[in-house]
DOLUM-117289 format. One line per 3 residues: number of its first residue (from 1); their letters; for each residue x, y, z of N, C-alpha, C, O. Coordinates in steps of 0.02 Angstrom, whole numbers, plus 50000, padded with zeros to 5 digits. Each point is the difference from the previous one (the first is absolute). Layout:
NUM) A) X/Y/Z/X/Y/Z/X/Y/Z/X/Y/Z ~ ...
end
This chain:
1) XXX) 44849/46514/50582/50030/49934/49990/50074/49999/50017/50026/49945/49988 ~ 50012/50100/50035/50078/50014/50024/50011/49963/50058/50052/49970/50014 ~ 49895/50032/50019/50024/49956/50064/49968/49909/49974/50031/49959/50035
4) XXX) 49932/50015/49928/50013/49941/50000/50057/49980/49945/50026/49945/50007 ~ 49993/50096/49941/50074/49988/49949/50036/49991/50056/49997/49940/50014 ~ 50036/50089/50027/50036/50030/50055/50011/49915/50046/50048/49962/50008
7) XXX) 49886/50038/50013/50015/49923/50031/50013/49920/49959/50016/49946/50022 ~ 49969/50076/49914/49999/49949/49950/50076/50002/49990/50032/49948/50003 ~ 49992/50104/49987/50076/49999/49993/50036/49977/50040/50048/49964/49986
10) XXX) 49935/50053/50072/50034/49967/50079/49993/49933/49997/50054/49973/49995 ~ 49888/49980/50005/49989/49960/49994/50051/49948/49959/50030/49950/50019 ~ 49968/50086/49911/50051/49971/49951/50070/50008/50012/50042/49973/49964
13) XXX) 49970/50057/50075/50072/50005/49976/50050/49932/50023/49988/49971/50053 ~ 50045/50015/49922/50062/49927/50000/50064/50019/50021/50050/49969/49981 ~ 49953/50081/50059/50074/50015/50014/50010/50001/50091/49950/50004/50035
16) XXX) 50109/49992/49989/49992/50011/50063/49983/50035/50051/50008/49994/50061 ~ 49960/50052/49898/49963/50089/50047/49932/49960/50003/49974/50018/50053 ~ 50000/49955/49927/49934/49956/50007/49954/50014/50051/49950/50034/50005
19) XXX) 50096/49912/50048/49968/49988/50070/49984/50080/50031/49950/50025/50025 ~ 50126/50002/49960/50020/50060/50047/49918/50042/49961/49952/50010/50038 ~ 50042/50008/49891/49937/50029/49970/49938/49986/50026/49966/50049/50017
22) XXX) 50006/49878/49993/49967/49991/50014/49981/50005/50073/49941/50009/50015 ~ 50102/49986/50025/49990/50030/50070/49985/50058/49994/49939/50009/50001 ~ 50105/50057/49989/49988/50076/50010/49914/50020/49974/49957/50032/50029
25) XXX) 50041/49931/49897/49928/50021/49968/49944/49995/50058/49969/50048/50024 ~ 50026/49883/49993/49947/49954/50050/50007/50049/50055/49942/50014/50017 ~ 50088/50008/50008/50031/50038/50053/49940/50089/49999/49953/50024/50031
28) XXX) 50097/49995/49907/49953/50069/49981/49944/49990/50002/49969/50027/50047 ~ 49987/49925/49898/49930/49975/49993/49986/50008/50081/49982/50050/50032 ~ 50030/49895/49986/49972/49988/50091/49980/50064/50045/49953/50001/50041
31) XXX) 50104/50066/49940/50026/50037/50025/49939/50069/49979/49983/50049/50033 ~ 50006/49936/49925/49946/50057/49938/49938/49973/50019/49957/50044/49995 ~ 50014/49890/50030/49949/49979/50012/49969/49991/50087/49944/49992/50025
34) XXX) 50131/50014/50001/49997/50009/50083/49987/49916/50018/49961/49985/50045 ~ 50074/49966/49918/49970/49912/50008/50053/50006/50030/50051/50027/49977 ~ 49939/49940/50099/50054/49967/50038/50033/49944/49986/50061/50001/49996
37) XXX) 49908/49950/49995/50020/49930/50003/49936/49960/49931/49939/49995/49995 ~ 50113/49988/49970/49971/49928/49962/50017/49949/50025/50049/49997/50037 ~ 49901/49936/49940/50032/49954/49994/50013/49973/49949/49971/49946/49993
40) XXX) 50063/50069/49963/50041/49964/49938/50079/50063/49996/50017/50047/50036 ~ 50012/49922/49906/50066/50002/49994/49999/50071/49966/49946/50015/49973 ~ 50089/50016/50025/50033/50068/49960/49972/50008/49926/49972/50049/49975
43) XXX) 50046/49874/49990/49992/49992/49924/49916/49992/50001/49960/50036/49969 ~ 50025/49908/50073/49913/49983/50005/49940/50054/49984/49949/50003/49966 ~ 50090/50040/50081/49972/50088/50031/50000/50034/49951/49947/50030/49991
46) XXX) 50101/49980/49965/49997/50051/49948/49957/49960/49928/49977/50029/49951 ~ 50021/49905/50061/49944/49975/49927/49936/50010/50036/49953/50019/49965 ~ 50039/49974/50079/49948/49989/50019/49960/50105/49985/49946/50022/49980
49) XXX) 50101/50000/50037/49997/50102/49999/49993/49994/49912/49956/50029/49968 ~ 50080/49939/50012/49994/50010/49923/49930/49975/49981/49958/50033/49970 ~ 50037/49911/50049/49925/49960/49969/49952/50029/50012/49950/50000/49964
52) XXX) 50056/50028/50084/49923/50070/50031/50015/50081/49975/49963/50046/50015 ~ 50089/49958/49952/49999/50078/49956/49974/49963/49956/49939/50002/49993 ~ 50091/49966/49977/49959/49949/49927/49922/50001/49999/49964/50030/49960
55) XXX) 50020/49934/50089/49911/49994/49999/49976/50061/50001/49971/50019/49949 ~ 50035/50037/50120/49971/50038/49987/50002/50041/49950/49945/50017/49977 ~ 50120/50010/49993/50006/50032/49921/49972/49980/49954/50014/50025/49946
58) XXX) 49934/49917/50057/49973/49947/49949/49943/50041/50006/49976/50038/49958 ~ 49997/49947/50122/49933/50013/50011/49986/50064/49990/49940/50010/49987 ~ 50111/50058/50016/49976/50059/49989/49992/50029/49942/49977/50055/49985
61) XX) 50061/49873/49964/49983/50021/49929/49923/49970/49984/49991/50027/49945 ~ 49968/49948/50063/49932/49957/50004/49953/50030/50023/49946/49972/50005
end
């Protein structure tokens, strides 16, 4: 569960390292998964990475 805290935190944060966070993360992710190109935004990309650690960690408890 370190890597979805990890993006939940990014997500949240309110300060001006934000954008700059949320780029580098989206970046690594992309980078660890070999995904060239999305089409959605930096922030989009990483809920969307979060909402699918979520489900499946659901489903492997079931």
């Amino acid at each position: 569960m370190a890597q979805s805290e990890l993006i939940s935190r990014v997500l949240a944060l309110k300060d001006e390292s934000r954008p700059t966070r949320i780029n580098e993360l989206a970046g690594k992710i992309r980078a660890s998964f070999a995904i060239k190109e999305v089409a959605q935004t930096d922030e989009a990309f990483l809920n969307t990475i979060l909402q699918d650690y979520q489900y499946y960690a659901l489903e492997a408890e079931i």
